[in-house]
Structure formats: C-alpha cells, structure tokens
Backbone as CSV, one residue per row, in Angstrom:
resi,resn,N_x,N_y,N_z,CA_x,CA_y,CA_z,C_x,C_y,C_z
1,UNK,0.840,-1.173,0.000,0.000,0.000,0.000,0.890,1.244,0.000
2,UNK,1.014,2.042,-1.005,1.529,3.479,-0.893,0.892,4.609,-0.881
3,UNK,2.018,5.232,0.306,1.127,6.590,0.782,1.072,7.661,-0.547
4,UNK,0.414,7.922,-0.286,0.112,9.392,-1.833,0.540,10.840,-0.888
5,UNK,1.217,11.538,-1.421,1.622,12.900,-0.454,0.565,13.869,-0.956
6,UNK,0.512,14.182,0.255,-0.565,15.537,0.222,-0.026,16.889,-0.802
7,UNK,-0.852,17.417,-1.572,-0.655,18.104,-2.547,-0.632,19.813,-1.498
8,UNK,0.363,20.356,-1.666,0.675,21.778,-0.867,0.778,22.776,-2.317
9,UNK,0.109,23.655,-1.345,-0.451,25.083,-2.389,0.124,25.930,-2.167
10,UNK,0.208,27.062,-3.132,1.227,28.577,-2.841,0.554,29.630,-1.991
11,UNK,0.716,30.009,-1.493,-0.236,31.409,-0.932,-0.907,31.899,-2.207
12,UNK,-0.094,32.104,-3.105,-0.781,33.074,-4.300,-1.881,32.174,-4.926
13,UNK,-1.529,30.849,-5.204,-2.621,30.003,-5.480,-4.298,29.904,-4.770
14,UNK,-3.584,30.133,-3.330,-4.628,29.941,-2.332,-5.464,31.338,-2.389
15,UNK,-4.870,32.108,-2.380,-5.246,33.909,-2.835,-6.027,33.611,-3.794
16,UNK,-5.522,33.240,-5.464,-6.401,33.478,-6.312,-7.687,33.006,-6.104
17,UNK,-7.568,31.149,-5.882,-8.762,30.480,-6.006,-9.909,30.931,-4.772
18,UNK,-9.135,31.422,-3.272,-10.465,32.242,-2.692,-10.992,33.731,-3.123
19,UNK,-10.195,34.363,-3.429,-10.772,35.483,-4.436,-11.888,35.155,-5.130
20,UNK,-11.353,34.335,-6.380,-12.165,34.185,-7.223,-14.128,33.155,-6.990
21,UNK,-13.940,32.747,-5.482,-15.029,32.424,-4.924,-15.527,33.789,-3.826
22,UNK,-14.863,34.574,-3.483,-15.443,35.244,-2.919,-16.054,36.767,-4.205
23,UNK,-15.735,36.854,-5.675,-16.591,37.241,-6.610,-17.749,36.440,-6.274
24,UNK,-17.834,35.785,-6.445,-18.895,35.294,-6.858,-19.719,34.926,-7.934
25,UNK,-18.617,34.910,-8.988,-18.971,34.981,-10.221,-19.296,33.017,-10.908
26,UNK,-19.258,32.030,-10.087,-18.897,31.343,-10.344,-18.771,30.398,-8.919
27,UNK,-19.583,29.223,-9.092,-20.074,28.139,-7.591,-18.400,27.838,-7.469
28,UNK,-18.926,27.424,-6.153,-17.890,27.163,-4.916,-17.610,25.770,-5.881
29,UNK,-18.538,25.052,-6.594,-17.933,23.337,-7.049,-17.650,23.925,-8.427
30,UNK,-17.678,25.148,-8.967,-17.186,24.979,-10.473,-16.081,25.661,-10.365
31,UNK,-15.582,26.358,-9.348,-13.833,26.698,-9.230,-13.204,25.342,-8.857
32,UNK,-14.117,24.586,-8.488,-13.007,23.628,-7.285,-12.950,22.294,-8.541
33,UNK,-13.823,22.219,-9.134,-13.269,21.519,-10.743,-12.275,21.766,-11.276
34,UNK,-12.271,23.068,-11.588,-11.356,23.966,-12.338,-10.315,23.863,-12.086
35,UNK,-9.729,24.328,-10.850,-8.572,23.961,-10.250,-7.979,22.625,-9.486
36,UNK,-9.268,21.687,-9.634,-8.928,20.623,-9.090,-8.487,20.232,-7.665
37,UNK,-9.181,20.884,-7.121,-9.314,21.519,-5.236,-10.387,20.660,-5.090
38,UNK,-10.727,20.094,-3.373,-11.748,19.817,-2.560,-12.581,21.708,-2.383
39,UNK,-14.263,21.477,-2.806,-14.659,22.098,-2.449,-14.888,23.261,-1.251
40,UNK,-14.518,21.843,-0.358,-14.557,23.090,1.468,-13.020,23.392,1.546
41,UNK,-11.814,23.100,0.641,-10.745,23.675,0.976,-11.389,25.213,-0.223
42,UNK,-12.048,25.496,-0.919,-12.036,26.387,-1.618,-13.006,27.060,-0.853
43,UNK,-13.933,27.041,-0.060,-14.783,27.407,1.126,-14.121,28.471,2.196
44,UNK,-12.714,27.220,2.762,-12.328,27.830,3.405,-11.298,29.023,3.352
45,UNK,-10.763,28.750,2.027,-9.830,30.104,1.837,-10.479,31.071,1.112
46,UNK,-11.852,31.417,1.070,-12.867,31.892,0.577,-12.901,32.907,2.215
47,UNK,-13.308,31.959,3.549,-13.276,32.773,4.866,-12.455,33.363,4.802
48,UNK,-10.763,32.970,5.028,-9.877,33.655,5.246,-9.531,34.868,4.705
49,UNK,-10.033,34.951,3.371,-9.609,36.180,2.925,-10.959,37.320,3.393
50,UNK,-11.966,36.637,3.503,-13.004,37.647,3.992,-12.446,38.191,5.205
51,UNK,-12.058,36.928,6.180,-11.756,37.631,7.174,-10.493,38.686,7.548
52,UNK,-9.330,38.672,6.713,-8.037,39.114,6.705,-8.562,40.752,5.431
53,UNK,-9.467,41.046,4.959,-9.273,41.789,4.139,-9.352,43.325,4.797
54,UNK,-10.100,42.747,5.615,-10.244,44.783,6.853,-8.808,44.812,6.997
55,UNK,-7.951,43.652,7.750,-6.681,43.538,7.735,-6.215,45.159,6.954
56,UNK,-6.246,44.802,5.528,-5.305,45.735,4.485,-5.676,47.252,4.501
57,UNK,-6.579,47.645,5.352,-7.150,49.200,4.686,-7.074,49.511,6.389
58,UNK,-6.500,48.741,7.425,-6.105,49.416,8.848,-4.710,50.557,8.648
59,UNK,-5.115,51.247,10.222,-3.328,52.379,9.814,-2.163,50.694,10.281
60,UNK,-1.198,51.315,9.775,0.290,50.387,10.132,0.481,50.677,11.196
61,UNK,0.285,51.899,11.594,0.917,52.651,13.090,1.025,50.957,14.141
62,UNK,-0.566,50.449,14.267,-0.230,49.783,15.508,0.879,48.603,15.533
63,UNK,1.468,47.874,14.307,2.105,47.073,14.594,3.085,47.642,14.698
64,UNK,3.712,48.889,14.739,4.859,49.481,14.627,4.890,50.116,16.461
65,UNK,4.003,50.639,16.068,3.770,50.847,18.284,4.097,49.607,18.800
66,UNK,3.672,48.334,18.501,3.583,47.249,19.315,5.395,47.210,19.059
67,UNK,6.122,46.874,18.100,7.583,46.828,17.861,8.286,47.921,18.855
68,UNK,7.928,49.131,18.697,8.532,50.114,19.325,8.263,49.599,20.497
69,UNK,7.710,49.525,21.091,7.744,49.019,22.697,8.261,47.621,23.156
70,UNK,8.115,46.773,22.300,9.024,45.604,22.756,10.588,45.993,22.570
71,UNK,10.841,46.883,21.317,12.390,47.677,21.210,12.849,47.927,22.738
72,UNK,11.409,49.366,22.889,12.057,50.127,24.366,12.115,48.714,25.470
73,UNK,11.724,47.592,25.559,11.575,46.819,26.635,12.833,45.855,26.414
74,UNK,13.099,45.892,25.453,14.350,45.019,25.247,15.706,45.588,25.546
75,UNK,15.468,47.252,24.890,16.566,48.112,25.733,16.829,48.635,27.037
76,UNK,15.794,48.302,27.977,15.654,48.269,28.958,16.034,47.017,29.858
77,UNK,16.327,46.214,29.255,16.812,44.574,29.980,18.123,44.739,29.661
78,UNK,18.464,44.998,28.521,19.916,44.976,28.514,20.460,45.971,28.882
79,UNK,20.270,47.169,29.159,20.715,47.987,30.439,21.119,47.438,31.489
80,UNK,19.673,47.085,32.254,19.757,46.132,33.557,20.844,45.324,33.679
81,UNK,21.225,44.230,32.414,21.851,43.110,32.099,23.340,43.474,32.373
82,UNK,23.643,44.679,31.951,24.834,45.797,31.620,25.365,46.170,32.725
83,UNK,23.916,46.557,33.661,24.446,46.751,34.903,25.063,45.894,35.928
84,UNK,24.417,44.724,35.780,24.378,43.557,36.434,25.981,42.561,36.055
85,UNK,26.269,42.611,35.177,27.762,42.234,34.570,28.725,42.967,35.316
86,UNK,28.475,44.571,35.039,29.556,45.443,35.385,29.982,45.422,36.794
87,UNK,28.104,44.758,37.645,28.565,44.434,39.336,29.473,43.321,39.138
88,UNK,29.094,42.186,39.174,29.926,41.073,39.207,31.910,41.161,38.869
89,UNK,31.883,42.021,37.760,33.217,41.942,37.356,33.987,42.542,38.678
90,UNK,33.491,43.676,39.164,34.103,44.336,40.241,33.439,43.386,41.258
91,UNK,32.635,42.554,42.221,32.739,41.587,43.134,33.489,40.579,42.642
92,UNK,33.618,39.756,42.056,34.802,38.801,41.062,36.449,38.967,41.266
93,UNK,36.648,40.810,41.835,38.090,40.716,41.242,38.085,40.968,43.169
94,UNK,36.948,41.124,44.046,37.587,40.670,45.582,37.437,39.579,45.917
95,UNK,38.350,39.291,46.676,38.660,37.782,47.447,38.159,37.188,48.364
96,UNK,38.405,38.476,49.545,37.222,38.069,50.828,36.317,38.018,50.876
97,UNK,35.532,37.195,51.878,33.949,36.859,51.856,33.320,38.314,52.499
98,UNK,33.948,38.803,53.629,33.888,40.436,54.294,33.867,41.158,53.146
99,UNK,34.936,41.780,52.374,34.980,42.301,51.136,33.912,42.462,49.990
100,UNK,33.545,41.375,50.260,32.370,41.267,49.323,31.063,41.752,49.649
101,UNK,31.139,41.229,51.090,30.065,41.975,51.667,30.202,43.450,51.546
102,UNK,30.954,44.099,51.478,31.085,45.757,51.475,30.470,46.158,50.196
103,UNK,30.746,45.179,49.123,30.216,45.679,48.025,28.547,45.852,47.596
104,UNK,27.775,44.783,48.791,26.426,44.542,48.516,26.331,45.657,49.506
105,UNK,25.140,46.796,48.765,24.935,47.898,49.318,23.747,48.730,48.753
106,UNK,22.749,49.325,49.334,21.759,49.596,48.349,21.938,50.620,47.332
107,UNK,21.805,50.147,46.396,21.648,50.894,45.137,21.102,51.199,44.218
108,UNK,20.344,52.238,43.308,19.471,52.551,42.441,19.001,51.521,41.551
109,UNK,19.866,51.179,40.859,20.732,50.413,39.631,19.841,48.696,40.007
110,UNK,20.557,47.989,40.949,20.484,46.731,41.661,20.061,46.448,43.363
111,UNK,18.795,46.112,43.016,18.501,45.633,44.455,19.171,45.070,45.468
112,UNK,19.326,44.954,46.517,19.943,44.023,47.562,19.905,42.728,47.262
113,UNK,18.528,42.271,47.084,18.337,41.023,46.760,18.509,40.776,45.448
114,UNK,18.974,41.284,44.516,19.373,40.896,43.369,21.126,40.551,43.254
115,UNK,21.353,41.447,44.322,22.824,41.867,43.902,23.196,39.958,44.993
116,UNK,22.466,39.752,45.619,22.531,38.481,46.212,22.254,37.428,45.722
117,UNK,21.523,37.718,44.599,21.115,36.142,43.706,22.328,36.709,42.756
118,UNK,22.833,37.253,42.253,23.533,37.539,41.456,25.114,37.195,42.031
119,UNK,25.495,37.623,43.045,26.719,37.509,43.764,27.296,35.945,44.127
120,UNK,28.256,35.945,44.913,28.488,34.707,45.570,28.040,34.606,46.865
121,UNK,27.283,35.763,47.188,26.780,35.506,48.902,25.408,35.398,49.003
122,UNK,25.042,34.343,49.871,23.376,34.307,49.991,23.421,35.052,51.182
123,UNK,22.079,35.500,50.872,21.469,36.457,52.187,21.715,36.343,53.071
124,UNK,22.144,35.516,53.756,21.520,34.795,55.054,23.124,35.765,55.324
125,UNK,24.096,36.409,54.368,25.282,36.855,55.063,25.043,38.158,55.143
126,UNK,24.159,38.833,55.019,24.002,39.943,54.793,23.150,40.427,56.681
127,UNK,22.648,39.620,56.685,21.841,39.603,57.884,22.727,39.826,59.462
128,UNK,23.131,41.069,59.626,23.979,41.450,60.663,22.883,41.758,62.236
129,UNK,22.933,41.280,63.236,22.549,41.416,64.204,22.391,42.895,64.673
130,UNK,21.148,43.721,64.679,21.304,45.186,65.597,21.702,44.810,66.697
131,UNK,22.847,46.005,67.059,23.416,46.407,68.402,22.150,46.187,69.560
132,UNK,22.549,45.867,70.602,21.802,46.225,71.727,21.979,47.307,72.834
133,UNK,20.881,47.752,73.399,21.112,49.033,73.858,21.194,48.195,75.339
134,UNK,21.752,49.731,76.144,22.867,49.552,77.468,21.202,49.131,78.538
135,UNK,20.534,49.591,78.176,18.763,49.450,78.997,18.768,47.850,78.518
136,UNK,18.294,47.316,77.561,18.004,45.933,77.253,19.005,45.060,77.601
137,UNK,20.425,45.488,77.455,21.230,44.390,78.146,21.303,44.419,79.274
138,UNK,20.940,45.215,80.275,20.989,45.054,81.795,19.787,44.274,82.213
139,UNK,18.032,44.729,81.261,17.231,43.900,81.297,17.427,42.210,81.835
140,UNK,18.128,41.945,80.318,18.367,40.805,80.446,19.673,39.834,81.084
141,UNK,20.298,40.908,81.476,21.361,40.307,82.526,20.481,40.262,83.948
142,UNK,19.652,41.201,84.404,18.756,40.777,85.674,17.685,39.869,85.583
143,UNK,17.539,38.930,84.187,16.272,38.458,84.258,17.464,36.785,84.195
144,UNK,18.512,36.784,83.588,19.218,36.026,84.028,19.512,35.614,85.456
145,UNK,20.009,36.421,86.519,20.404,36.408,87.360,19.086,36.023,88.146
146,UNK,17.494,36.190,88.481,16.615,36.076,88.809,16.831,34.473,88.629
147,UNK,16.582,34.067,87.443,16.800,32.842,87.049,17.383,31.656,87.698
148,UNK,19.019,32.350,87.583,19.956,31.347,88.597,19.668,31.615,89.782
149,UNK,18.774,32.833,90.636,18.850,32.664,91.538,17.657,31.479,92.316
150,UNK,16.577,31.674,91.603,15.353,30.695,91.659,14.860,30.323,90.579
151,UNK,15.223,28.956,90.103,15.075,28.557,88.732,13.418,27.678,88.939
152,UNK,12.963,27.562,89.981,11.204,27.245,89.499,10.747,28.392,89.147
153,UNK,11.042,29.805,89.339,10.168,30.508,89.434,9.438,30.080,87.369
154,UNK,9.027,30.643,87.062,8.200,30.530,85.870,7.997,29.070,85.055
155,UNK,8.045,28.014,85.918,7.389,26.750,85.740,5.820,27.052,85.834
156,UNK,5.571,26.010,84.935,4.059,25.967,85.000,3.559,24.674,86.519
157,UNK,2.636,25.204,86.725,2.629,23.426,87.949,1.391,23.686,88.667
C-alpha cells in the first residue's frame, strides 16, 4: 500500500482560487473543478480572505507601536543586564567573603536582593545582628540572674 503525499499550495494560489469564490462569479464546485481543489478547501480560503481583508485598509501605526515598545523593553533589559555584569566583574576581582560583603549595598541600579542572587553571597550573610542598647542588656542580665537565683520561678505546675 503506498502513501500518496498531500498536494501543498502557494499562498498566491490559495489567494487566487479564494478570491475568485469570494466574486462570486462562479459556484464554490465549479472553481473547485477547475482547479482541481476539494470544495470546502475552496470554502475555506474563501473565509480567510473575507476575514483578513479589513486587515489591508487598517493604519500600520499599531504594529509598529507594538515593535517600538518591545524595542524600548528590550533596551531596557539589557541595560539592567549591563548593569548587572559590570557588578559582578568588580565583586569577582575581591577575594574576601567580608569584602564582598562591602560591596552589597543599596543601590538605584540593583537591588539588595538581586545583587545576592547575582553575587556569591546568599542572604543569610548579609543579615547582621542590631546592636543592643545599654537598657536591654541590663534587662536581660537581671532576668538572668533572677533565674539562677530561683530557677522554678516561671514553671508551670
């Protein structure tokens, strides 16, 4: 049993023969003789051009707006991208893990947390303990000392 290959058409072919059904000068089965087409393929490129023909008499402007803005959005990543390289090269050429930390710092350009997915340091180094004040550490040096001095006190019982 051999397969028979499907017969493929030109655009311009497909153009003429729905054109010439959307005249109307002439049935949907006496073009499709003619050219030797299945009827509903001559049907259907009969729709398509109905539907694509408002297509041709629109302004151009909008597909050109739509370009221009994926432009500006593309030049806008590779900025970012630009920026984001130019950090690394300068964290790259320090050594220390401290050092490096000096370099993650907030900036216009690159977030904290970017400059951390981006860097060699995860967050978790960035995370420096606030100082404690001279009131809270005495707090808790007397709540210590309470403690050792009577360690049931704040049992439950």
């Amino acid at each position: 049993m051999s397969k028979t290959k499907r017969k493929r058409y030109t655009g311009a072919f497909k153009a003429k023969v729905g054109l010439e059904a959307l005249m109307g000068v002439k049935t949907v089965g006496q073009i499709a003789r003619e050219y030797q087409v299945h009827p509903v393929q001559v049907t259907q490129w009969k729709g398509v051009i109905r539907e694509h023909l408002p297509e041709l008499f629109e302004s151009p402007r909008t597909g050109n707006q739509d370009s221009q803005e994926l432009v500006a959005q593309l030049h806008e990543k590779i900025g970012q991208l630009t920026v984001e390289v130019d950090w690394l090269k300068k964290v790259q050429a320090v050594g220390s893990v401290t050092a490096r930390q000096e370099f993650i710092t907030p900036c216009p350009e690159l977030s904290i947390r970017r400059q951390c997915e981006l860097g060699p340091l995860p967050q978790r180094f960035l995370l420096r303990a606030a100082p404690e004040s001279a009131e809270n550490l005495a707090l808790m040096r007397r709540l210590d000392e309470l403690h050792l001095e009577r360690p049931v006190y704040g049992v439950g019982g």
